[in-house]
One Martini backbone bead per residue (centre of mass of N, CA, C, O) as a GRO file, in nm:
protein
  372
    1UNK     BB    1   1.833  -0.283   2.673
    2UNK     BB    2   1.654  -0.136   2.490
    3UNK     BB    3   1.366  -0.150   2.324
    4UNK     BB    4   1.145  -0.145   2.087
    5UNK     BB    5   0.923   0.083   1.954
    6UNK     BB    6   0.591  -0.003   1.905
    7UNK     BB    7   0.356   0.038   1.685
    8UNK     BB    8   0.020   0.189   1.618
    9UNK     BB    9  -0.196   0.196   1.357
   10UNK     BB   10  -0.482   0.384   1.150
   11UNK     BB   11  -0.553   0.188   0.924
   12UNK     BB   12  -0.693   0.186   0.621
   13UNK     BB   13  -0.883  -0.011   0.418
   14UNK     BB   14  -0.853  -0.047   0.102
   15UNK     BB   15  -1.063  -0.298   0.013
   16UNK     BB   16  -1.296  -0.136   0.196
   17UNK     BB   17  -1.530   0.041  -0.021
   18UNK     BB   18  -1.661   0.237   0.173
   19UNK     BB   19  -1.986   0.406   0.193
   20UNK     BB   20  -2.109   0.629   0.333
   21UNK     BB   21  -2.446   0.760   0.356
   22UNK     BB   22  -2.319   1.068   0.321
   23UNK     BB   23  -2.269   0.991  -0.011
   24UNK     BB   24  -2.206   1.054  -0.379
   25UNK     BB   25  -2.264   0.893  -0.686
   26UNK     BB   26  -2.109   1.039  -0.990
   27UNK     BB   27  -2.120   0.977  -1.282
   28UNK     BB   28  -1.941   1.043  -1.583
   29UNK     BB   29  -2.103   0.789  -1.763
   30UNK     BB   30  -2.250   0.528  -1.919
   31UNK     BB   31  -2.091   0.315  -1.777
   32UNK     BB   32  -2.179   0.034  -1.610
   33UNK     BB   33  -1.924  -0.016  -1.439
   34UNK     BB   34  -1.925   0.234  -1.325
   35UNK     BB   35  -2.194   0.336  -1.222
   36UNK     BB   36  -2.224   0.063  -1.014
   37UNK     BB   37  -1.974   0.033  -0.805
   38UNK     BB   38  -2.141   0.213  -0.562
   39UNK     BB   39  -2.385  -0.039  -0.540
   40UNK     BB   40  -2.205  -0.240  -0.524
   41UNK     BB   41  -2.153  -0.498  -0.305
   42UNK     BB   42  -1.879  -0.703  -0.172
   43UNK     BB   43  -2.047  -1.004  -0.173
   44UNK     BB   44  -2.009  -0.994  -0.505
   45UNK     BB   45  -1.746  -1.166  -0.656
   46UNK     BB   46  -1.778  -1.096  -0.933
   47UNK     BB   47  -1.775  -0.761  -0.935
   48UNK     BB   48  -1.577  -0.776  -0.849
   49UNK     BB   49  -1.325  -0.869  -1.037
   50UNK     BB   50  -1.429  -0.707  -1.279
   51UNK     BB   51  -1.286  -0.448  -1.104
   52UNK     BB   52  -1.024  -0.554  -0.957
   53UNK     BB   53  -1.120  -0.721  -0.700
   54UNK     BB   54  -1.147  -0.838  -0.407
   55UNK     BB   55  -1.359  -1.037  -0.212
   56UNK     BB   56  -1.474  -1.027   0.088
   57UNK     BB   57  -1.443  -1.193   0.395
   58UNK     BB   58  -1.795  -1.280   0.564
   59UNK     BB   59  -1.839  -1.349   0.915
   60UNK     BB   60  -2.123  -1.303   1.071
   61UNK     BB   61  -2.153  -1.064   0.946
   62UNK     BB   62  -1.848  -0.969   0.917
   63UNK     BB   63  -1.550  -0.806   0.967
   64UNK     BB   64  -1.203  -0.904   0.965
   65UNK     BB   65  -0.935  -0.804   1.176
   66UNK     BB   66  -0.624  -0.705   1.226
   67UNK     BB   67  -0.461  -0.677   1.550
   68UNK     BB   68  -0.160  -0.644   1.361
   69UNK     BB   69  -0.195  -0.403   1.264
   70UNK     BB   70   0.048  -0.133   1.229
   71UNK     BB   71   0.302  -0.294   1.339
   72UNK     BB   72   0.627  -0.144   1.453
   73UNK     BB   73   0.954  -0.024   1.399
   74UNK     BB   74   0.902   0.278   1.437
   75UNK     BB   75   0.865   0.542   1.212
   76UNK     BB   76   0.685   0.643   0.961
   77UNK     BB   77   0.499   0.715   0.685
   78UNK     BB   78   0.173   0.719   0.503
   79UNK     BB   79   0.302   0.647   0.226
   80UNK     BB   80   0.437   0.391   0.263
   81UNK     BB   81   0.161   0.228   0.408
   82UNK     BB   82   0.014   0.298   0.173
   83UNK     BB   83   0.229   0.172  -0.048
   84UNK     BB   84   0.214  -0.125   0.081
   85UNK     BB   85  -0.128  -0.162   0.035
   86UNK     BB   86  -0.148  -0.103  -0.278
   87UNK     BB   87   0.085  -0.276  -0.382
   88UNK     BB   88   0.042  -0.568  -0.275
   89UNK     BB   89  -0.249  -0.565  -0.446
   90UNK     BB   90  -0.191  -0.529  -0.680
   91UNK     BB   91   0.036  -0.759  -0.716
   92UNK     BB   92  -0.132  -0.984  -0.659
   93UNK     BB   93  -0.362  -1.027  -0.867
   94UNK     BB   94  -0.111  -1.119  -1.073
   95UNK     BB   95  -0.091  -1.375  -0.930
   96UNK     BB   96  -0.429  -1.401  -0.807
   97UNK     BB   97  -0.722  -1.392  -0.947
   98UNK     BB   98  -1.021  -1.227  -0.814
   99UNK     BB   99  -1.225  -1.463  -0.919
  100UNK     BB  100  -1.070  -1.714  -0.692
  101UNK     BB  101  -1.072  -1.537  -0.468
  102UNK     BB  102  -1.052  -1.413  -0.129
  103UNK     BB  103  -0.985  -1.179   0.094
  104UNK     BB  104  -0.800  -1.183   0.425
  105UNK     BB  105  -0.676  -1.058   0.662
  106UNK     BB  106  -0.426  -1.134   0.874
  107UNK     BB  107  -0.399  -1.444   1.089
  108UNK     BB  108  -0.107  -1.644   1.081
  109UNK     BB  109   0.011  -1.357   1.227
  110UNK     BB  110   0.016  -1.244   1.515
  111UNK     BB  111   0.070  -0.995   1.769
  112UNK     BB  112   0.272  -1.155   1.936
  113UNK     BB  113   0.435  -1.264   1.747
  114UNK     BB  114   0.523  -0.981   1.559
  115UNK     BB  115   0.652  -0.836   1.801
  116UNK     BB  116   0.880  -1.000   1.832
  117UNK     BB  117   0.990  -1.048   1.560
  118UNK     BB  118   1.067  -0.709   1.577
  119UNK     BB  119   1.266  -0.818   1.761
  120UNK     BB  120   1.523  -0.864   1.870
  121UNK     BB  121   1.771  -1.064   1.945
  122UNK     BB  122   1.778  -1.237   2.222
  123UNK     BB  123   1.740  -1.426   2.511
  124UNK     BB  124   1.438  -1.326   2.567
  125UNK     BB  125   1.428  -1.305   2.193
  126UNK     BB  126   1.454  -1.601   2.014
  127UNK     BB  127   1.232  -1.426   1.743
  128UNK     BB  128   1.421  -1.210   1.665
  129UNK     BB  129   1.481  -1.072   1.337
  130UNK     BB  130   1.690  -0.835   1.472
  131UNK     BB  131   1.939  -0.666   1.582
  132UNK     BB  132   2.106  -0.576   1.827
  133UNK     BB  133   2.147  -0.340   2.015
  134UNK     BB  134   2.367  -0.076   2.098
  135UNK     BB  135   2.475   0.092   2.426
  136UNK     BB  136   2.761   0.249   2.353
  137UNK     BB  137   2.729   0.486   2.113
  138UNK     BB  138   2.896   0.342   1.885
  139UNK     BB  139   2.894   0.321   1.596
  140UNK     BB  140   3.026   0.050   1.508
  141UNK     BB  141   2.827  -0.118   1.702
  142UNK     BB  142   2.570  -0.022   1.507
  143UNK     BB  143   2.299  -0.183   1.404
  144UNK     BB  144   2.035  -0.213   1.230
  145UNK     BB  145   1.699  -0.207   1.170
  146UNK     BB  146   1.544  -0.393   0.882
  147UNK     BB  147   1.225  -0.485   1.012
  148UNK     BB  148   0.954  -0.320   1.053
  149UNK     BB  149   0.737  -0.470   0.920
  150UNK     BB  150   0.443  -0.688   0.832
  151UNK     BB  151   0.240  -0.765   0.533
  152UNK     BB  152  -0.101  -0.949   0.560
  153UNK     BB  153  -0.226  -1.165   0.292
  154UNK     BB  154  -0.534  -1.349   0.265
  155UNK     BB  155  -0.639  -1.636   0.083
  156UNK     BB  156  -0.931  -1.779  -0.045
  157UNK     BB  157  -1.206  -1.920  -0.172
  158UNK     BB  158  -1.441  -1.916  -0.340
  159UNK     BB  159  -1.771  -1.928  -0.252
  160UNK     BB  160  -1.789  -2.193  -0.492
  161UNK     BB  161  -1.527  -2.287  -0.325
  162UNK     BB  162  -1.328  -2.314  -0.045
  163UNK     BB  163  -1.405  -2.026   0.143
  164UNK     BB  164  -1.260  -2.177   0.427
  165UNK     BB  165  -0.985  -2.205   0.264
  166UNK     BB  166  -0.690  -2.168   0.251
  167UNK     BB  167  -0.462  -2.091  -0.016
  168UNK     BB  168  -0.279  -1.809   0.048
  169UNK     BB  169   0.036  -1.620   0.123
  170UNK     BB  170   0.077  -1.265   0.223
  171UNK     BB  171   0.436  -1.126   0.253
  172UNK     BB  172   0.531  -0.768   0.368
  173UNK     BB  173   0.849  -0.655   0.374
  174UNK     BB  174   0.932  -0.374   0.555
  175UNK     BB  175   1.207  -0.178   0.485
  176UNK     BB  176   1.454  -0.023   0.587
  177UNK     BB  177   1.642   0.332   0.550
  178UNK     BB  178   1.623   0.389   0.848
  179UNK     BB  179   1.837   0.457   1.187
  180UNK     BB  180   1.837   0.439   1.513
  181UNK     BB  181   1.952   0.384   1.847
  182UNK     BB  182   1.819   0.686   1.928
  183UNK     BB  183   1.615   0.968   1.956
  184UNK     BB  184   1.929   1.137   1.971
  185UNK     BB  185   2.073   0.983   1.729
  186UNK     BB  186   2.178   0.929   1.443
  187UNK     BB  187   2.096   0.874   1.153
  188UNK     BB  188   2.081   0.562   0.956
  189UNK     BB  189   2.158   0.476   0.690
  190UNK     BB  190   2.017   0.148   0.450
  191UNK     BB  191   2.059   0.089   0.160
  192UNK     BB  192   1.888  -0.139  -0.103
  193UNK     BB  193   2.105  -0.369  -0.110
  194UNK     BB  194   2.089  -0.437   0.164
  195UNK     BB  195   1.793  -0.466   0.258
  196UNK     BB  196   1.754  -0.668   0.107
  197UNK     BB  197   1.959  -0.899   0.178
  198UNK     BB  198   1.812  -0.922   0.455
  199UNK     BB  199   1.522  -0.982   0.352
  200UNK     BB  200   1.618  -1.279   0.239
  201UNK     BB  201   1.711  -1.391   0.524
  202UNK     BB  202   1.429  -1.349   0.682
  203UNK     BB  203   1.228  -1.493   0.469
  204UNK     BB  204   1.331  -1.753   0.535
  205UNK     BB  205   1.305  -1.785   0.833
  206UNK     BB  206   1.005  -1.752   0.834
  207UNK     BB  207   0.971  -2.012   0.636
  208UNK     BB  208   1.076  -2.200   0.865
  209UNK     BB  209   0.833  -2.172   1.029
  210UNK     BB  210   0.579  -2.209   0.872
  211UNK     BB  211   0.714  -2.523   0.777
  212UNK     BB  212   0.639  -2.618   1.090
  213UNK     BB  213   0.381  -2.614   1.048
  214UNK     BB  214   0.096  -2.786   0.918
  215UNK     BB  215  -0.106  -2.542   0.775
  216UNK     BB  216   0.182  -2.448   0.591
  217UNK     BB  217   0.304  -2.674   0.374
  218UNK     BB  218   0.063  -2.663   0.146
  219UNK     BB  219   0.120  -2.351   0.115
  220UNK     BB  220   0.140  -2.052  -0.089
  221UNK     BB  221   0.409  -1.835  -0.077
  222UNK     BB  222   0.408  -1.471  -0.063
  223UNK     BB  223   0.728  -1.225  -0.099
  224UNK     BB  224   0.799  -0.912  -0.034
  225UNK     BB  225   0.961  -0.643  -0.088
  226UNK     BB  226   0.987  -0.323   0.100
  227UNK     BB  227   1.149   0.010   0.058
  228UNK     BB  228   1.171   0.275   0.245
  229UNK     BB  229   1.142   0.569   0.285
  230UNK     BB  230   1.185   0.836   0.412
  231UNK     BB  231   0.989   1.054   0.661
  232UNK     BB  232   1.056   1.318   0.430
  233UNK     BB  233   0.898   1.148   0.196
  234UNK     BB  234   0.612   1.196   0.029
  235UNK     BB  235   0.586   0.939  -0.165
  236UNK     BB  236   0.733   0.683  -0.124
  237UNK     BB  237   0.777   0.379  -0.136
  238UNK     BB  238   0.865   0.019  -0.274
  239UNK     BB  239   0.874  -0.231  -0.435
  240UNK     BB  240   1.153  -0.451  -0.533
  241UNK     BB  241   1.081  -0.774  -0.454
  242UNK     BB  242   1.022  -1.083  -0.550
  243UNK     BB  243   0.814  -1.434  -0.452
  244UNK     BB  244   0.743  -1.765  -0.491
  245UNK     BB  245   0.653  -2.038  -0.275
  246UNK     BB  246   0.552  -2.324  -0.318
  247UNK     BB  247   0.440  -2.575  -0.221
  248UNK     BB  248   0.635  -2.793  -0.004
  249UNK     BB  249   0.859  -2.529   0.021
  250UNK     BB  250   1.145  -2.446   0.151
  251UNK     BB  251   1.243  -2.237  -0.090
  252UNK     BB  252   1.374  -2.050  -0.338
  253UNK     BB  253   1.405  -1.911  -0.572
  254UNK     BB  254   1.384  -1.672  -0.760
  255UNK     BB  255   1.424  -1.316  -0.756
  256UNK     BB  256   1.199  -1.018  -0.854
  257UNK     BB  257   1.259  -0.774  -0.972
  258UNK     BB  258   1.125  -0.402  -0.921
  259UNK     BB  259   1.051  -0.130  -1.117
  260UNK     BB  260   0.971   0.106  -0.868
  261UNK     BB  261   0.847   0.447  -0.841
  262UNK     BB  262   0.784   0.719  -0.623
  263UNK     BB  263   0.750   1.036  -0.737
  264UNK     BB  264   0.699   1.370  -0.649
  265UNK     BB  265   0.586   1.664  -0.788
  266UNK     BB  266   0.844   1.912  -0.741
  267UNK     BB  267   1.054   1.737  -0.597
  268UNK     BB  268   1.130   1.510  -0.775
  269UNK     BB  269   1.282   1.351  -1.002
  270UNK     BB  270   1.163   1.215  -1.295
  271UNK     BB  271   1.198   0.988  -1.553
  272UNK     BB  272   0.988   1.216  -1.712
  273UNK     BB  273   0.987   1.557  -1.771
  274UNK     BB  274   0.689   1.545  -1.918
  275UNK     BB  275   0.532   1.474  -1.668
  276UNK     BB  276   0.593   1.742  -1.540
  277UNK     BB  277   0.455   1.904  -1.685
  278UNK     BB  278   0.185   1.812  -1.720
  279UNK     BB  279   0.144   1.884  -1.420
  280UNK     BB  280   0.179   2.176  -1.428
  281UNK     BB  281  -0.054   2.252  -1.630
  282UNK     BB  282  -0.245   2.139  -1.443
  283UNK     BB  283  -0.237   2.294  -1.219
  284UNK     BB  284  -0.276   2.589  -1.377
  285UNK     BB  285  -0.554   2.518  -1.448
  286UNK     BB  286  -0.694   2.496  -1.188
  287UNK     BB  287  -0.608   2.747  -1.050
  288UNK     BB  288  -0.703   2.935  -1.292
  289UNK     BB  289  -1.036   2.875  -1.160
  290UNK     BB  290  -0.919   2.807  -0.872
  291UNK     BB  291  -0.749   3.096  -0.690
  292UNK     BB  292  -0.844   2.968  -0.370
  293UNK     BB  293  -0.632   2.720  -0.355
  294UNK     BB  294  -0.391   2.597  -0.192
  295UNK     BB  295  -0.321   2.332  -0.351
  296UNK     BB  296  -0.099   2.075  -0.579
  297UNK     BB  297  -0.051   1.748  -0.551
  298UNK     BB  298   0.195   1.455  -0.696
  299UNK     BB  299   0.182   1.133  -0.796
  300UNK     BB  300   0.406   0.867  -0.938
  301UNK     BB  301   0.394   0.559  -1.067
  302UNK     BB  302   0.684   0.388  -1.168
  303UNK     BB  303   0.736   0.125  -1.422
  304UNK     BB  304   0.984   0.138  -1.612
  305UNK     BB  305   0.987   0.472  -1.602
  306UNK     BB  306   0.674   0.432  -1.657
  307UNK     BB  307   0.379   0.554  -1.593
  308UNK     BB  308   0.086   0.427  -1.429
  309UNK     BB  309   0.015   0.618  -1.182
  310UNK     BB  310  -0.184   0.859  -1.040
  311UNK     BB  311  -0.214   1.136  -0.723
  312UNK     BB  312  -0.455   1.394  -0.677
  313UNK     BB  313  -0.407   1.668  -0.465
  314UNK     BB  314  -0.660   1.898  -0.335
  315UNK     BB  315  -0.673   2.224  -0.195
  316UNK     BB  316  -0.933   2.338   0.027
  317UNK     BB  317  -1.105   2.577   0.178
  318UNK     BB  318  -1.355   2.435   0.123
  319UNK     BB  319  -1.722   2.252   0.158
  320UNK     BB  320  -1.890   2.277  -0.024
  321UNK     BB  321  -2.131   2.119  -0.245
  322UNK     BB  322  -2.100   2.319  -0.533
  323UNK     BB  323  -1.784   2.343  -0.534
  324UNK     BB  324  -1.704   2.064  -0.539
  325UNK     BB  325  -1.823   1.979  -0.794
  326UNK     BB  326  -1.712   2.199  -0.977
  327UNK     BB  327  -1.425   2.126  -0.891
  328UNK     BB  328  -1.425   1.809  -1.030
  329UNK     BB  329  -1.537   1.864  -1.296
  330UNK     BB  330  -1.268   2.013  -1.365
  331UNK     BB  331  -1.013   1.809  -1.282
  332UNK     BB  332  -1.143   1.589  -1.493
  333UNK     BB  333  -1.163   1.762  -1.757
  334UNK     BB  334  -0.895   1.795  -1.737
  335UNK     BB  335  -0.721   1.552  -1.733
  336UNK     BB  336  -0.793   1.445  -1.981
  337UNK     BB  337  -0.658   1.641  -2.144
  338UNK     BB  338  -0.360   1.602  -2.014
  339UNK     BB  339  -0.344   1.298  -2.017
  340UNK     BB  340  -0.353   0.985  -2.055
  341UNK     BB  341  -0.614   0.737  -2.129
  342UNK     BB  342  -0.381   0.515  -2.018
  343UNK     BB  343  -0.421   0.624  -1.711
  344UNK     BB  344  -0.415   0.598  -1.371
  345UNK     BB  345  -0.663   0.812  -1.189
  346UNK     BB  346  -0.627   1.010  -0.865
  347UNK     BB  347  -0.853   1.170  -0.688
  348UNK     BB  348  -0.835   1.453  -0.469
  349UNK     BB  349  -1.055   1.625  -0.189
  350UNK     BB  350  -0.929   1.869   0.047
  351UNK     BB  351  -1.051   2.022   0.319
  352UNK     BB  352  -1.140   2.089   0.660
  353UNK     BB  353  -1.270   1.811   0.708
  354UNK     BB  354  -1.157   1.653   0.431
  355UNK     BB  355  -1.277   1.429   0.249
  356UNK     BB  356  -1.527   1.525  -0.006
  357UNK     BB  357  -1.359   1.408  -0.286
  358UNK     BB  358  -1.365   1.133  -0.547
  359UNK     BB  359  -1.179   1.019  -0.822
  360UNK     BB  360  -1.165   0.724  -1.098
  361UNK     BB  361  -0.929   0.598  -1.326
  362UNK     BB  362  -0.889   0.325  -1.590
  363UNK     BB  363  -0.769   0.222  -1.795
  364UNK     BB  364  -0.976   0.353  -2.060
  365UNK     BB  365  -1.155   0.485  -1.870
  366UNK     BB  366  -1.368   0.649  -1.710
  367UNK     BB  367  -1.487   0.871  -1.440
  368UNK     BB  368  -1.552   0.840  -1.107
  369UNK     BB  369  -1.773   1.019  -0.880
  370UNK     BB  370  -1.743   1.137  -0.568
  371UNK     BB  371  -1.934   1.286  -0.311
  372UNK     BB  372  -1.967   1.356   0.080
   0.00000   0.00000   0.00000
């Protein structure tokens, strides 16, 4: 039997919001917490808290990497792992607040565990959290992998009380929607309520493993269900379900399903259709001021039907710095008069070098601009 393909990839860390030398933040508004945000350092935990971020943990003045990051079982898309660790992000703060923990990448599931545990069951592996594949090349044979890989983050106690004690896990399955025997073979749809069902199974083996460790018996674990798009999807996958496991319990609760849905706006159909004018509306009037513009994609996460953060990306044929400047500036002027003021709203301009700049609104603040 062929072995599945481990991918790793190159992502960045969303928490690790750091600014090269070369860029320049320029504040939109007089708000004292907008103005401050890209001159406060990470190790602040009090200013991340209060902007809704976690402090990260950094160990002999270092910041600590996950060695199995990006570790996949076949391919995905950027959207969808963008949507995961965004994602993940998101919903751990509302079941764990900012101001009590600090985040550390994961360090729980090593390389070696991770790899394995993607891997088939086989004689040979005998950790493998994935069903066997068949290589008799009949569909009837073929089962897909639903587990594309885990994405873990711990938490840590705030600096001033127990900072190098582990406090909770968070682990999200990221379940495959499609899946083939070999990369010549016919793609295998995965539906998202077999997915869920496979999920919360694999879920289970996971916390029997962790909860028979020493280290982890008495630790609270978070964990999500992430449902991966097809891999020509722009907008990308979304969590579909979680649950909290208590300290010393080895069984789960309820699991809450989660109505959350992101996409393309122009390709997917929206489940607001006024949402999808709107953004229409801002394309036609940024386009009508600046007609030598590539193009401008959005995408929209949806929360229980409801829009709740939008990412407009424009395509800029140049890199200039006063042109960057005023497109920004004509941007952020529209989305303002565009958008609900309590939209939570992510701008990028990409040019010919990639990211030139950047500005961000939380709903009912101001925008914040960063210019690379």
């Amino acid at each position: 039997m062929k072995a599945p393909r481990l991918l790793k990839s190159s992502l960045l860390m969303a928490t690790v919001l750091l600014l090269s030398a070369g860029c320049q933040t320029l504040p939109e508004s007089t708000n004292d917490q907008s103005n401050s945000e890209a001159a406060t350092t990470k190790t602040d935990t009090t200013a991340a808290a209060q902007r809704g971020y976690y402090s990260p943990v950094i160990k002999d003045d270092r910041y600590a990497l996950n060695d199995a990051r990006g570790l996949s079982v076949g391919n995905t898309s950027q959207a969808n792992r963008e949507n995961t660790e965004r994602s993940t992000y998101r919903m751990l703060t509302e079941s764990f607040p900012p101001d009590d923990y600090q985040l550390k990448e994961g360090a729980v599931i090593s390389k070696d565990q991770l790899s394995k545990w993607l891997g088939a069951k086989t004689k040979d592996n005998s950790e493998g959290l994935n069903p066997e594949k068949s290589d008799s090349g009949k569909a009837n044979d073929f089962e897909p992998h639903y587990l594309n890989t885990i994405f873990e983050y711990d938490l840590m106690g705030n600096k001033q009380e127990n900072s190098d004690k582990l406090q909770a896990i968070s682990l999200t399955l990221v379940l495959n929607s499609e899946d083939q025997a070999t990369s010549d073979s016919k793609m295998v749809t995965i539906d998202q309520k077999t997915a869920i069902k496979q999920g919360k199974s694999i879920a289970q083996e996971i916390l029997n493993r962790l909860r028979q460790q020493k280290d982890y018996q008495e630790i609270p674990i978070q964990f999500y269900l992430f449902y991966n798009a097809p891999s020509d999807n722009l907008a990308g996958g979304s969590i579909v379900s979680s649950t909290q496991v208590s300290p010393d319990s080895s069984s789960f609760g309820d699991w809450e399903d989660n109505n959350a849905q992101h996409i393309a706006f122009g390709v997917d159909k929206a489940p607001n259709q006024e949402d999808t004018t709107k953004f229409d509306r801002y394309r036609q009037s940024v386009v009508t001021l600046f007609p030598e513009l590539s193009g401008i994609s959005g995408v929209g996460l949806y929360q229980d039907s409801k829009l709740s953060q939008l990412t407009l990306t424009i395509h800029t044929p140049f890199d200039g710095y006063s042109e960057t400047v005023a497109l920004m500036e004509q941007a952020i002027a529209q989305a303002n008069s565009t958008f609900d003021k309590n939209l939570n709203i992510n701008i990028k301009i990409q040019g010919p070098s990639g990211n030139t700049a950047s500005a961000q609104r939380t709903s009912g603040n101001d925008f914040s601009m960063t210019i690379f």
